[in-house]
C-alpha positions as CSV (number, residue, x, y, z in Angstrom):
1,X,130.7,-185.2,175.0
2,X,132.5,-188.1,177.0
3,X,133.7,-190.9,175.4
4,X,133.0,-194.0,176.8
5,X,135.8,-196.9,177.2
6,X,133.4,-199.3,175.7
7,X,132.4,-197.1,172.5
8,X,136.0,-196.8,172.5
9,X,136.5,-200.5,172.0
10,X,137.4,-200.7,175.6
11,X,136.4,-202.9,178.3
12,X,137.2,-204.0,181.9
13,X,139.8,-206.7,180.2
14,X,141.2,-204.0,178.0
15,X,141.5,-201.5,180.2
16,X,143.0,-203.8,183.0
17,X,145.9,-204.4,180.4
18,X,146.3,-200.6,179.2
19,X,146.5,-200.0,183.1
20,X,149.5,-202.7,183.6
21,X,151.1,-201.4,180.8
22,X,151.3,-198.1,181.9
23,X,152.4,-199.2,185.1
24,X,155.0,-200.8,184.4
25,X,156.6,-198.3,182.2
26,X,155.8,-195.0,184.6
27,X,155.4,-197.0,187.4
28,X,152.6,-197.9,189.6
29,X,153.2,-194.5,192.4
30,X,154.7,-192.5,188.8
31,X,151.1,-193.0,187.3
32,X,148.0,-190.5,187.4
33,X,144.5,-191.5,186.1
34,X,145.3,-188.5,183.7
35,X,148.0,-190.9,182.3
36,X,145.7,-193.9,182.7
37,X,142.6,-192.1,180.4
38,X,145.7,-190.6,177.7
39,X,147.3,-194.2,177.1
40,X,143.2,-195.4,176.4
41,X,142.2,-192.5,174.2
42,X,139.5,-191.2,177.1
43,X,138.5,-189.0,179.5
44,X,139.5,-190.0,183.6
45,X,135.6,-190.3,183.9
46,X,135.1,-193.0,181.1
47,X,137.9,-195.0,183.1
48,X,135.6,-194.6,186.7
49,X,133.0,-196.3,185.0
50,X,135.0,-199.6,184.9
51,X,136.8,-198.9,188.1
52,X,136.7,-196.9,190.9
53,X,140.1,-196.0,190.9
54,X,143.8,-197.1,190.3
55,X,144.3,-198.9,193.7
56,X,141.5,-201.0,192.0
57,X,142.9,-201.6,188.5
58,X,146.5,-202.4,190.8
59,X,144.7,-205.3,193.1
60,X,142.9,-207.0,189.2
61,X,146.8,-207.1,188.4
62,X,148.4,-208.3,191.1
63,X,145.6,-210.8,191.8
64,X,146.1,-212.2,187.8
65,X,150.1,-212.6,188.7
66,X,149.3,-214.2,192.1
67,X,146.0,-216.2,191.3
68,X,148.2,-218.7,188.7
69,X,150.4,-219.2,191.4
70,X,148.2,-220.7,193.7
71,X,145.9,-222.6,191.4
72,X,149.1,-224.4,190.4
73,X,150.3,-224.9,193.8
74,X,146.7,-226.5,194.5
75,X,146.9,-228.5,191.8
76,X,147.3,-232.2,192.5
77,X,150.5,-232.6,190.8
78,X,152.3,-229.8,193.4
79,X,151.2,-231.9,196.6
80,X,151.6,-235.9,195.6
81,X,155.0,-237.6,194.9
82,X,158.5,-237.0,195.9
83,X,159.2,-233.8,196.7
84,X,162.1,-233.2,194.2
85,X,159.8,-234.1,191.6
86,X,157.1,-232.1,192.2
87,X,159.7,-229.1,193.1
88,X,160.6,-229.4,189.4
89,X,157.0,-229.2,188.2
90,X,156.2,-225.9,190.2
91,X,159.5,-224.7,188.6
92,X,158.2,-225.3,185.1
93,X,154.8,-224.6,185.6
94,X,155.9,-221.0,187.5
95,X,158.1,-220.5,184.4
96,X,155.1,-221.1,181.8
97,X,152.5,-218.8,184.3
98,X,155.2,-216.1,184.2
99,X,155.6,-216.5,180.7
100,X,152.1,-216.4,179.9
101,X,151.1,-213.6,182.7
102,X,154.4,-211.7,181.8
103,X,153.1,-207.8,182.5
104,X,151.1,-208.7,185.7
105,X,154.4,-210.6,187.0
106,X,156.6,-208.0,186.3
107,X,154.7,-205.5,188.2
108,X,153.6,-207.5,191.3
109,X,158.0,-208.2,191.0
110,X,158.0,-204.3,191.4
111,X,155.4,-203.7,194.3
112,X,157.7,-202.2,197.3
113,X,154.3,-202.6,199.9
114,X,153.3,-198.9,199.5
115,X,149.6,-199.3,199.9
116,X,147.5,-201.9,201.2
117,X,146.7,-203.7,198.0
118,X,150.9,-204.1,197.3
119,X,151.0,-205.0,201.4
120,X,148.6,-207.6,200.2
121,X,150.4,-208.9,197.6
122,X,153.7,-209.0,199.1
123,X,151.9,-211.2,201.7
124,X,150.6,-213.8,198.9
125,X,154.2,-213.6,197.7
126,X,155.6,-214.6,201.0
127,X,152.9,-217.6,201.4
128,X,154.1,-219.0,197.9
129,X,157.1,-218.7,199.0
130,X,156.8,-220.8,202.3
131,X,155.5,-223.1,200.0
132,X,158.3,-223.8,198.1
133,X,160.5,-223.6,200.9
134,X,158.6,-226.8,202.4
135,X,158.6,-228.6,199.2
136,X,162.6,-227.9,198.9
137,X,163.2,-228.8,202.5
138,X,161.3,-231.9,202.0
139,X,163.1,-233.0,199.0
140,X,166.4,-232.3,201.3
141,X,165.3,-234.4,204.3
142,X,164.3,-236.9,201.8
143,X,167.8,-237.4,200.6
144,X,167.2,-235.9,196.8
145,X,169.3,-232.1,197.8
146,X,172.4,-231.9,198.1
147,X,172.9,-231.6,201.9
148,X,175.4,-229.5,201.9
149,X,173.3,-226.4,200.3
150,X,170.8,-224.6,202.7
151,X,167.1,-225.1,201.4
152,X,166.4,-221.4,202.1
153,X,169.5,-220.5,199.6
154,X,167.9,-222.8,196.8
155,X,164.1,-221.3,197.3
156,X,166.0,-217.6,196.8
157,X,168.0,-219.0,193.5
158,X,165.4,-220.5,192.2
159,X,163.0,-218.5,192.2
160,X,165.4,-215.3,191.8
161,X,166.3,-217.3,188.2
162,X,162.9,-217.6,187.8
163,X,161.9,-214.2,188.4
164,X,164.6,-212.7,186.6
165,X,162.7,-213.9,183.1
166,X,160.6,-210.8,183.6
167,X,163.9,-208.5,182.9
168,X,164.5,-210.1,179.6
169,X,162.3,-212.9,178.1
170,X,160.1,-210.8,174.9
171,X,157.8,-213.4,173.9
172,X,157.9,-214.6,170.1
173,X,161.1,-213.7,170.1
174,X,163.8,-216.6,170.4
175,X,163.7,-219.4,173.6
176,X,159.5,-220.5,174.3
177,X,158.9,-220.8,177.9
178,X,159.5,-224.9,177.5
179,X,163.1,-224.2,176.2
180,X,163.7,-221.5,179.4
181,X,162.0,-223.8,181.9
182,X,163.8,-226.6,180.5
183,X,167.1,-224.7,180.9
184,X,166.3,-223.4,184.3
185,X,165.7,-227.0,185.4
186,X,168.8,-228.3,183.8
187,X,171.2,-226.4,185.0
188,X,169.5,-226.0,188.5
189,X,168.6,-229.5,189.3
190,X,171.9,-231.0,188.0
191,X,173.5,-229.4,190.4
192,X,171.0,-230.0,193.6
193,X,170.7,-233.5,193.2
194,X,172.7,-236.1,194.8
């Protein structure tokens, strides 16, 4: 008899999370459905009838990294003020979404663009990235940057500190994401600004 996900105490939620976790420890190409269906207690089938496959269970994760990016950056506070100061709140709020999206970051941080869903997602990547790039440009033609540092060099250490919480940060466990966006913004801002 096949046990069902569900009857299992699984569902689509669950099994998105057991999926990311896998991932990230095998890695995305280094997992098999087999692996998939051990790590939830089931058989591959029970996992099809949530999914259709892994390349599906890979685009739900990538999408929950990606999708807090761009609600913050549409967020009011990311588009009115001076630039500097709304660079600084994408900074902390990127730090609190990473924080609070921690497994889905670290793999989307890990896609290399094998398949179309990571070629997706590396292209949602790059568009975040132009955005910041605009907002830290801005905040340099508006006098608030250092002049001399390029504003292509700051979006790639920023956001490199940024990214680098996924190779550390254990949540519960020492610094909150306020006390590592706070230090991030310290020490990076004190030495943009003019």
């Amino acid at each position: 008899m096949t046990t069902s996900p569900r009857r299992r105490g699984h569902d689509p939620e669950s099994v998105l999370r057991t999926a990311v976790g896998v991932f990230n420890e095998r890695g995305y190409d280094g997992t098999s459905m087999e692996d998939l269906a051990r790590a939830l207690g089931v058989t591959k089938s029970a996992i099809y009838y949530h999914v259709p496959g892994k390349e599906q269970l890979l685009a739900r994760a990538l999408d929950r990294a990606l999708d807090g990016l761009f609600e913050m950056i549409a967020d009011e506070r990311a588009s009115s003020g001076r630039a500097i100061d709304r660079l600084e709140w994408v900074v902390r709020r990127s730090v609190a979404i990473l924080v609070d999206r921690l497994p889905y970051v670290t793999l989307l941080l890990r896609v290399h663009g094998n398949s179309p869903t990571e070629l997706r997602a590396l292209e949602r990547r790059r568009e975040f990235d132009r955005f910041v790039s605009a907002l830290v440009k801005e905040a340099a033609a508006d006098g608030d940057i250092r002049p001399d540092i390029d504003p292509a060099l700051v979006t790639r250490l920023l956001f490199g500190t940024v990214n680098s919480i996924t190779e550390w940060y254990q949540p519960g466990r020492g610094a909150t994401a306020d006390d590592v966006a706070e230090a991030i913004v310290r020490i990076s801002f004190d030495g943009l600004r003019v």
